[in-house]
N, C-alpha and C positions, 0 to 999 in steps of 0.2 A: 774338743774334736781331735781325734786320731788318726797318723798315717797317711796312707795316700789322699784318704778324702779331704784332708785338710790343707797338705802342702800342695795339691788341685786348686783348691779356694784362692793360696796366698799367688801362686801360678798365672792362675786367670787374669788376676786385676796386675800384673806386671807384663803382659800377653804384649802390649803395644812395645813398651819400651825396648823387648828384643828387637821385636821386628824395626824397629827403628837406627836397632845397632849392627843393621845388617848382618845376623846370622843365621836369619832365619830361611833364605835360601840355601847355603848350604848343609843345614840341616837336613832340610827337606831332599834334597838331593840326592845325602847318601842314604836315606831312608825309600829313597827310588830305585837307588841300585842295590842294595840289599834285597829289595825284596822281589827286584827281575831277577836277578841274581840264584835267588833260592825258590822262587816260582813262576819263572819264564816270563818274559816281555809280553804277554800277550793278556792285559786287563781284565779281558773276558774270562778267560781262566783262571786270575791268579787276583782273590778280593784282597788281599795285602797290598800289592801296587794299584788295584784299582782307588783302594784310599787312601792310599800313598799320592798320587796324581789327583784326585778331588782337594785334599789339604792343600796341594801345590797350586792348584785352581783359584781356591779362596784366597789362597796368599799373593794371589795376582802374577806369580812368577812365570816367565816370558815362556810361550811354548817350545822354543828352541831348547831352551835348557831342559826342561822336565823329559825330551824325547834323547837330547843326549847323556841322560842321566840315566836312561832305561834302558839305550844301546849300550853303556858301557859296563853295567849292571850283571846284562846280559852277556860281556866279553865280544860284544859285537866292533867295539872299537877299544885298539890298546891300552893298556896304563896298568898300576896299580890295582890290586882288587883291594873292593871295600869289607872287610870282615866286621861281624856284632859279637863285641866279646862284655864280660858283665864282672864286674867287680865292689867286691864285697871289703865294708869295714861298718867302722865303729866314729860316733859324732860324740862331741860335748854332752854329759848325762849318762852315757854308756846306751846309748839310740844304735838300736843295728841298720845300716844303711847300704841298698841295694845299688847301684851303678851302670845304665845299659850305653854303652855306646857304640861307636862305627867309626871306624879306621881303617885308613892302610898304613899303617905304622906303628904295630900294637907295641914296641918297644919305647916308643917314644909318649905316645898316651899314656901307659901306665906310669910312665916317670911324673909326667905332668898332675895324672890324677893322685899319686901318692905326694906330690908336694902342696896339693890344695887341703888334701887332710891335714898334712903335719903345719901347714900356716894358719888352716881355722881350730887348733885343739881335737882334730881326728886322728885317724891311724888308719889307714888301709889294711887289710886285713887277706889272710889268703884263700882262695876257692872253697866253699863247703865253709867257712867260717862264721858267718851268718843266716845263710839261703834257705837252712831250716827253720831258719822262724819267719820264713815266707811262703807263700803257695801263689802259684802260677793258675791269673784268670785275666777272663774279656773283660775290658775296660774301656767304656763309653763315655764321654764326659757332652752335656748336653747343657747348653748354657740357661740358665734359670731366669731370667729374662723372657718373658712369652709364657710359661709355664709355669704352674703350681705344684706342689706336691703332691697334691689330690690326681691330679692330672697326670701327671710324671710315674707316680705308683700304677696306676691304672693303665697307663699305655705300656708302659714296661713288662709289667706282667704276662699283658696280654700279646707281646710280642715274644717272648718266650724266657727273659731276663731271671737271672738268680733270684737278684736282691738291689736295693735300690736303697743309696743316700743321698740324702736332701741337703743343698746350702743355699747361701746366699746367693751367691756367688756361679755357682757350677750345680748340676743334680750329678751324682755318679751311678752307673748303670753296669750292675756286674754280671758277666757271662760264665758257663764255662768255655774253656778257651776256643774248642772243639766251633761252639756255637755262635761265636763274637758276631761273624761278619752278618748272617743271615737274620740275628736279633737286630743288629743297627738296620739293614736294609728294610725289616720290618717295622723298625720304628720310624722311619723314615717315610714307609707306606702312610704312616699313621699320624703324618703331619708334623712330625717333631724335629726339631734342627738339630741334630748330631754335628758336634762341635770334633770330636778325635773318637776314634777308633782303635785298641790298639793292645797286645797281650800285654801283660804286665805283670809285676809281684804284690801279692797284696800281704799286708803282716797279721801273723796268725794271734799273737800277741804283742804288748805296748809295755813300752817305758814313759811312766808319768816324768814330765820335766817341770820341776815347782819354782826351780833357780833364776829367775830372770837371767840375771848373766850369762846361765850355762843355755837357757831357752834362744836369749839372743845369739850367741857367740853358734849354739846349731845352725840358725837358720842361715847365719852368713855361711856357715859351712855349706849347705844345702845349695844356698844362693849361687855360690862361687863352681860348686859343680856343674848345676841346669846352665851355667854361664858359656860353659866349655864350650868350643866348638863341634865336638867332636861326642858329647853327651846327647844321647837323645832321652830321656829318663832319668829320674832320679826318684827314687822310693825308702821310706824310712818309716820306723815304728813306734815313731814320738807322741807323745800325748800332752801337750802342751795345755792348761786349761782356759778358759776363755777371761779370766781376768788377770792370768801371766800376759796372755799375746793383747791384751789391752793396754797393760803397763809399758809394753816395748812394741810398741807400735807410735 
């Protein structure tokens, strides 16, 4: 398994323990003012915050916070603005690795995210150093649990979707960007529980990792980034094979 579709899989089955480490409201948060921020506080209008505020729903987070995450988004009330900026490097194996986060302190984040590379054997790398060997699509992640492949192919298609990977774990549901939000709502129609909505990088091509060590010593790299508070994303073009990630598992 390669890529996003896979470090999705390893993702999903660690899903509680963030939430347990309390970071996963203010993830959420800034992922609320981003997207009032860049498409108006008004849900009806803007499907970015509308699934921005359903994630924060499921996550149980208190309604006070998610409406003052939307006023302050929107600059309706003072502070710092939250910006999405995206940084590019390189993991253990020579893996090219995408970075989407949300700050108001892009001086201080990038310090941070350049010392998580240089303590798991990465490198941070500079703008345009990677990004080409990614392409920007809609990413659905629909938990596989309730649902088959047979089923999952077939509704997806039929809602207007790219292309469709199957796991254990997670089914993933690829748009183009343009289309993301209108294909979840129509899957949605269609009786399927959409788990995340959301643009993303998907890799155009893959670095096989055969090295356990280097397979391991990535994934904590990977690990230590989704860890961030201030990461919302992490995407890489690993191809790790299913009896390396048996070994170090």
């Amino acid at each position: 398994m390669a890529g996003h579709s896979h470090w999705a899989q390893i993702k999903h089955k660690k899903a509680k323990v963030d939430a347990q480490k309390g970071k996963l409201f203010s993830k959420l948060a800034k992922e609320i003012m981003i997207a009032s921020r860049l498409g108006g506080p008004n849900p009806d209008h803007n499907p970015r915050l509308r699934q921005a505020i359903e994630r924060a729903k499921k996550a149980k987070m208190p309604a006070e916070k998610i409406e003052y995450a939307i006023k302050k988004g929107a600059g309706l009330i003072e502070g710092e603005a939250i910006e999405e900026v995206v940084y590019e490097g390189y993991g253990p194996g020579g893996v090219a690795i995408m970075v989407v986060a949300q700050t108001d302190n892009k001086n201080r984040t990038v310090a941070e995210i350049r010392n998580i590379f240089n303590k798991q054997g990465g490198k941070l790398g500079t703008s345009g150093s990677v990004s080409f060997l990614f392409e920007r699509k809609g990413v659905i992640e629909v938990p596989a649990e309730g649902i088959d492949e047979e089923a999952i192919l077939e509704k997806a298609l039929e809602a207007g979707a790219e292309d469709v990977v199957t796991g254990e774990a997670v089914h993933i549901v690829y748009t183009n960007p343009e289309d993301l939000y209108e294909v979840k709502e129509n899957l949605e129609k269609l009786g399927v529980n959409v788990e995340k909505a959301e643009i993303s990088y998907i890799p155009t091509t893959t670095v096989r990792v055969e090295n356990p060590e280097e397979a391991q010593k990535l994934l904590k790299l990977l690990t230590a980034l989704e860890e961030h508070d201030d990461v919302s994303q992490v995407i890489s073009n690993f191809d790790i094979p299913r009896e390396i990630m048996a070994k170090i598992s």
